[in-house]
SERO-4910 file (N, C-alpha, C, O; in steps of 0.05 Angstrom, whole numbers):
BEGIN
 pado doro    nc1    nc2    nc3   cac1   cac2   cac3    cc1    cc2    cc3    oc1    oc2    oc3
  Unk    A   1558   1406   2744   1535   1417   2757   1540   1416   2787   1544   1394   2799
  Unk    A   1540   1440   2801   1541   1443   2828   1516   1436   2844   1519   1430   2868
  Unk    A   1487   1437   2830   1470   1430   2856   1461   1395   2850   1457   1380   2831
  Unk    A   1462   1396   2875   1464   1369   2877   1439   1354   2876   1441   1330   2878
  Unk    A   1409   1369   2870   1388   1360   2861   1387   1355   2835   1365   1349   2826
  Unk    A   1411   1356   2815   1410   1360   2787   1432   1339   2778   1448   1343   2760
  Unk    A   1429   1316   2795   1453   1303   2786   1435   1287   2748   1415   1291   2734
  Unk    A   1455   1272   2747   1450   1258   2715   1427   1243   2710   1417   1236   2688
  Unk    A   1420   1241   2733   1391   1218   2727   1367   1237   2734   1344   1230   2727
  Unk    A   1370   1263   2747   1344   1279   2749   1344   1296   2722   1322   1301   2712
  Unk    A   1371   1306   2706   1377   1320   2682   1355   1301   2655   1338   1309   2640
  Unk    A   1370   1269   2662   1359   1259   2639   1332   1255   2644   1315   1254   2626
  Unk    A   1326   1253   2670   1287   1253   2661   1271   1270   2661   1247   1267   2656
  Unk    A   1287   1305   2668   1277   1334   2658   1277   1336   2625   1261   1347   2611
  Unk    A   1299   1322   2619   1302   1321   2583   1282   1301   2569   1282   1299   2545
  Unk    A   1262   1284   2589   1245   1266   2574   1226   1275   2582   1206   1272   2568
  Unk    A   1224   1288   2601   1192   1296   2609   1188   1315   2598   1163   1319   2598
  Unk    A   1208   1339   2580   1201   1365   2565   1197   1353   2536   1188   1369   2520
  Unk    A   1201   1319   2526   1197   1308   2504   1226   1316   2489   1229   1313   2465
  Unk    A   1242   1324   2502   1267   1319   2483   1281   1303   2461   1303   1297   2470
  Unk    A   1279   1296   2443   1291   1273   2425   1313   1262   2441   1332   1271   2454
  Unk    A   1304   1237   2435   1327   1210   2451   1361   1224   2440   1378   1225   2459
  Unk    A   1370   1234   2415   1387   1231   2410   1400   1260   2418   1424   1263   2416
  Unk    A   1383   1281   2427   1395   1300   2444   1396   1298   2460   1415   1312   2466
  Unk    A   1384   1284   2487   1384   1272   2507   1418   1269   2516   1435   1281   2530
  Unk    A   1415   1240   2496   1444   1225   2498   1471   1251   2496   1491   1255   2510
  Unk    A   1460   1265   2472   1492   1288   2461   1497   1299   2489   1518   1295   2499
  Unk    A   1468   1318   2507   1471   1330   2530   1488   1319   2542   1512   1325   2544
  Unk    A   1471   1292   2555   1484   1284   2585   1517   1279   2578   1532   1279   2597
  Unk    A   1529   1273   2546   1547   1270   2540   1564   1298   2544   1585   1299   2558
  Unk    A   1552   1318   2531   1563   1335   2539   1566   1351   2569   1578   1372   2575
  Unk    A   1554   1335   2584   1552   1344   2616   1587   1336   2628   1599   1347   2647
  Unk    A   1595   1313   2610   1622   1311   2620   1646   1324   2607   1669   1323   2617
  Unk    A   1640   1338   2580   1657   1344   2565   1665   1354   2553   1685   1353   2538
  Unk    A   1637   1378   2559   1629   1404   2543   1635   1428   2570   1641   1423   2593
  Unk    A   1633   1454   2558   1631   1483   2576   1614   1476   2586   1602   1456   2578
  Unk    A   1605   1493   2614   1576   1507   2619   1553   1518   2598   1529   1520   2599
  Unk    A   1578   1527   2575   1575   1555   2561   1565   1541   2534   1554   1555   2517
  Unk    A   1568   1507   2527   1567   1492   2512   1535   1484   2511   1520   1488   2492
  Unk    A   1528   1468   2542   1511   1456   2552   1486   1486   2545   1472   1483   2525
  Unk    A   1484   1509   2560   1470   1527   2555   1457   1529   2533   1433   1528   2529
  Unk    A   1483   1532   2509   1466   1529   2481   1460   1515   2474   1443   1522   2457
  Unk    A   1462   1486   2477   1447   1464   2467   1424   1470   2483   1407   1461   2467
  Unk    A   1412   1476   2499   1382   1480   2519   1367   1506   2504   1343   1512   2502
  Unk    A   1388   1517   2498   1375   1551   2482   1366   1531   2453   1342   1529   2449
  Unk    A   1381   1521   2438   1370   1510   2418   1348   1492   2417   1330   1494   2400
  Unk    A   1348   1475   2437   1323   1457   2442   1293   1476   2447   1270   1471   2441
  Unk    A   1303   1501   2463   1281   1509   2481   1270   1524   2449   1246   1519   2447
  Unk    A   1277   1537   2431   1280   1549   2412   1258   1533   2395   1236   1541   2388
  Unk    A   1271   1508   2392   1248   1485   2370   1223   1473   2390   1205   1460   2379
  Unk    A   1224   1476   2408   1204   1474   2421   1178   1493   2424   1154   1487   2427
  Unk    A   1196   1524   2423   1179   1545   2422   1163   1550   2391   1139   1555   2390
  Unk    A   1179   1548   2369   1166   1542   2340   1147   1515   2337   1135   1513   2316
  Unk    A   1146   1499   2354   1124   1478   2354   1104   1488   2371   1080   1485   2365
  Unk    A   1111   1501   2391   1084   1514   2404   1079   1535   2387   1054   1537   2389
  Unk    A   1086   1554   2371   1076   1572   2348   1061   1554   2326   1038   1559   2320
  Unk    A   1078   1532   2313   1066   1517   2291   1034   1510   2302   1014   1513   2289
  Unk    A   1036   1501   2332   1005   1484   2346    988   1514   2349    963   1515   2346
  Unk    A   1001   1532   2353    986   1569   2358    966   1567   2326    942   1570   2321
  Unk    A    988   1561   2311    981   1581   2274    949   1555   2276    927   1563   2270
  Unk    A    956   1522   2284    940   1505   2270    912   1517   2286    892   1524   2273
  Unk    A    916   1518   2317    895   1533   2336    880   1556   2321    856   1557   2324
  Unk    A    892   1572   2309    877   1590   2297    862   1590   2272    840   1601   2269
  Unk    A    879   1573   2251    858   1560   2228    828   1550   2234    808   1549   2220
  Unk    A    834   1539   2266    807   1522   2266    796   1541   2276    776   1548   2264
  Unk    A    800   1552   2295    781   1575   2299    765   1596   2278    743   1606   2282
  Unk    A    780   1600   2257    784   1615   2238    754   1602   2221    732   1612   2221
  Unk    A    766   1572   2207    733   1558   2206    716   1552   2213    698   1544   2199
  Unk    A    716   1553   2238    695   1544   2256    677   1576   2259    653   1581   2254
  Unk    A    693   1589   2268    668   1633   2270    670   1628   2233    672   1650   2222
  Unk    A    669   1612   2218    658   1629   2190    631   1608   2187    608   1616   2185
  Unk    A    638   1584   2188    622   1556   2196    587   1566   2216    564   1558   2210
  Unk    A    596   1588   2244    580   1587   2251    567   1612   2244    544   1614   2254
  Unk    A    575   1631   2229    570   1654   2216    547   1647   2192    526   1659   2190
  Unk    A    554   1628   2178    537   1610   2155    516   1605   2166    495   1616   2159
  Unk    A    519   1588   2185    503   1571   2203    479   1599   2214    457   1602   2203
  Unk    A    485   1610   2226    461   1631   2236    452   1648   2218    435   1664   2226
  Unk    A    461   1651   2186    457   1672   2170    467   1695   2172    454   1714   2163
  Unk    A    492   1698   2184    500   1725   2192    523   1735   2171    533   1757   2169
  Unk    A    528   1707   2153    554   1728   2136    541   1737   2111    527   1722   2097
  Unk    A    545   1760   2105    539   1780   2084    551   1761   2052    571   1750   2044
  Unk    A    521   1768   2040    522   1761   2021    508   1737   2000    485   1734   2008
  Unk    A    512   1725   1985    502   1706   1974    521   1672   1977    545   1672   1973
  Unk    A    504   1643   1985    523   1628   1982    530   1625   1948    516   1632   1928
  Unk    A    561   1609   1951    569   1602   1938    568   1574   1925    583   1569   1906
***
């Protein structure tokens, strides 16, 4: 790494403050000495990857509850069509 704001101890507490697993953490900074550029990249594309499917997984749970909550208050005011069950 050429800039010099990014030495090993600012890398490893960007990799804990994004909640990175301890044990990718360690592979990274390992691979900071011993891997490509081209190495390091994909391991960040893969992390950033499972990180993005956990913010989808927290999206899908976000929407269930919403999902019962407008039917919940639909009940609640008498507005959904039909007979209860």
């Amino acid at each position: 790494m050429t800039d010099p704001s990014l030495d090993r101890d600012r890398i490893e507490e960007l990799l804990r403050e994004t909640d990175c697993p301890e044990e990718f953490t360690r592979r990274f900074l390992e691979a900071m000495e011993t891997a490509s550029p081209e190495e390091q990249l994909r391991m960040l594309r893969c992390q950033r990857c499972r990180l993005v499917e956990c913010i989808h997984c927290a999206q899908r749970k976000l929407d269930m509850l919403d999902y019962l909550r407008y039917q919940l208050e639909n009940r609640s005011r008498g507005t959904e069509g039909g007979a209860a069950q």
